[in-house]
N, C-alpha and C positions, 0 to 999 in steps of 0.2 A: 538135316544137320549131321546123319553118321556121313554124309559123303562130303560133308565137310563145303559146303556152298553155302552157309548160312551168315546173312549180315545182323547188326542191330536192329535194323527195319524187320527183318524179317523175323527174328524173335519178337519182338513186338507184335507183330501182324500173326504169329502163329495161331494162337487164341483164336482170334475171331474167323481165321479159315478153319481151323477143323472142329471148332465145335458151334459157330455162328454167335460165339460170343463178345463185345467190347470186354480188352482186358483193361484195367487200368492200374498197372504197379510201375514200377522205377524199373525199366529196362537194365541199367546200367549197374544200377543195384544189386540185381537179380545175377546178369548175369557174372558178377565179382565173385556172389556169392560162391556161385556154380563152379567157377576156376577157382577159388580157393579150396572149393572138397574135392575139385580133381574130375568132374565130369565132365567140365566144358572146356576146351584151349583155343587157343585160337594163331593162324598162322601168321607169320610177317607180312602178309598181304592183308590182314585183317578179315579176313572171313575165319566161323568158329568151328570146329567140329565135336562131336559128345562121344563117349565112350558108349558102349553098347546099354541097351537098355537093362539087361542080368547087372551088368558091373555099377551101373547106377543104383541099381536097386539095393545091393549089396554096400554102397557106400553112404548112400540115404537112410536106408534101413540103421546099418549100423551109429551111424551120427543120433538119427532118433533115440536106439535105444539106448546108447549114451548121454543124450541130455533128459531124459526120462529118470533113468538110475541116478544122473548127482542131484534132481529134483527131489527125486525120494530122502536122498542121503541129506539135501539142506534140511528138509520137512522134518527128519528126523532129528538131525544134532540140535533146531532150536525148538 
């Protein structure tokens, strides 16, 4: 995917090639998800590419420990 050759099928299919598992989640879902925090885009020819694996960590990371802290802060105000 960093070289930017990745289709739908082939997110889909990643799972079960590198680790010999069926995956079974919402491809299309998933990958919204992905473009909305800014890891995944994708080009006008429709194939996707991902930011390096550091800058995802750094933006997943962060997204967690922000929905972690306003969980705490709801837990807390009620």
């Amino acid at each position: 995917m960093e070289q930017g050759r990745a289709t739908r099928e082939h997110c889909g299919d990643l799972k079960m090639g590198e680790f010999g598992e069926k995956c079974d989640f919402d491809v299309d879902d998933t990958v919204q998800t992905l473009e909305k925090l800014g890891v995944v885009a994708r080009y006008t020819i429709g194939r996707y590419y991902c930011v390096s694996l550091k800058c995802t960590i750094e933006i997943i990371g962060t997204t967690t420990e922000e929905m972690v802290l306003k969980a705490k802060q709801d837990a807390t105000i009620a």
